[in-house]
Steps between C-alpha positions, in 0.01 A plus 500: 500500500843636355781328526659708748213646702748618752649724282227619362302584795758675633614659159877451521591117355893569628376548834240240545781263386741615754199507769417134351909386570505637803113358646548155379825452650410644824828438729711612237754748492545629154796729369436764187621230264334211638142686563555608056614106472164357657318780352630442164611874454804730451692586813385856439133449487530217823650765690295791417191298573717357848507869604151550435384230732729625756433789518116403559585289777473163338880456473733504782844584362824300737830404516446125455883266420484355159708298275630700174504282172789575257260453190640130438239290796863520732516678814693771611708411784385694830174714536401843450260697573270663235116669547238255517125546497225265723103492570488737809304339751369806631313619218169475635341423145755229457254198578203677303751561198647154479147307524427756203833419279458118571097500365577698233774306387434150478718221359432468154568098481457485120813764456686267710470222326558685163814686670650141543429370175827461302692368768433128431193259464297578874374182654417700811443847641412567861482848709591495838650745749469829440214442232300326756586796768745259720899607433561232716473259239834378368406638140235716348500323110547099470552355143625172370545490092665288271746700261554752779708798388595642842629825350183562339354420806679722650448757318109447470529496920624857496275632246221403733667630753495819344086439435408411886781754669672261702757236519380132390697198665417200253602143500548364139515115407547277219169219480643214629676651826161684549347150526748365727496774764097459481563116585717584769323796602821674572489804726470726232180345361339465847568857574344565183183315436454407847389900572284749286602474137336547174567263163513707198596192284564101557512339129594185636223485797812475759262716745 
């Protein structure tokens, strides 16, 4: 199989990864420049491929209330409102087309792993939440590592962001904390572990 069979199935890579960023984050509401964020595009290709979608249905364009972002991570004080783009629940493909996008593009565990390295020395990576189809989990990425560079981290968080087409919540810690909130079994951890998760990596056999 390619690597993206998505887009090559349906012959248009910008628009399977818009159709991607939209299907895997499902309640979403996505302006033009966060749909080309998640997509990893330019604002001009996210929207042309936006329009597309809409205009067969799959889209539903709204008037949804939004926070603006002055460029520096600060707020703009107040709202406004600005064109916003959602799943429309009436599309009567929409369940057919998202059990499609989901098969077709699985979690590719090994990038994961290799999208994190750099950021310190990993003791452990777990997937949760959204990974494990429950958003109700308090994070979708767990990691404790000694050395941890949290704006690599960061940074390696939104480039898989970019990959999977959604937002990832992920809680970061250094070794020895990990091991003290797994002795505790703080809420995080039990919220965690206690519910469907998957262990991509536990050097230290904390798991």
């Amino acid at each position: 199989m390619t690597e993206d069979f998505l887009g090559t199935f349906m012959g248009n890579t910008n628009r399977a990864k818009v159709l991607r960023a939209f299907f895997l984050d499902q309640s979403g509401v996505f302006t033009a420049p966060l749909a080309a964020k998640r997509a990893g595009l330019s604002l001009y290709a996210a929207q042309k491929e936006v329009k597309a979608l809409e205009k067969l249905g799959i889209l539903k364009l709204g008037k949804f209330k939004i926070t603006l972002g002055n460029g520096t991570n600060r707020a703009i004080e107040g709202k406004q409102k600005e064109e916003a783009w959602m799943i429309d629940p009436a599309f009567k493909h929409s369940a057919a087309l998202s059990k499609f996008v989901h098969e077709v593009s699985p979690v590719q565990y090994s990038s994961i792993l290799k999208g994190l390295k750099g950021a310190g020395r990993f003791i452990v990576v777990v997937l949760s939440g959204s990974f494990m189809g429950d958003p109700s989990r308090p994070a979708d990425i767990l990691v404790a590592a000694d050395g941890l560079n949290e704006g690599r981290l960061e940074t390696a968080i939104r480039a898989l962001e970019r990959q999977f087409g959604r937002e990832i919540r992920y809680a970061a810690f250094s070794g020895p904390e990990f091991r003290y909130r797994l002795t505790i079994q703080d809420r995080l951890m039990r919220d965690t572990l206690d519910f469907p998760h998957l262990v991509l990596l536990d050097k230290a056999r904390l798991l």
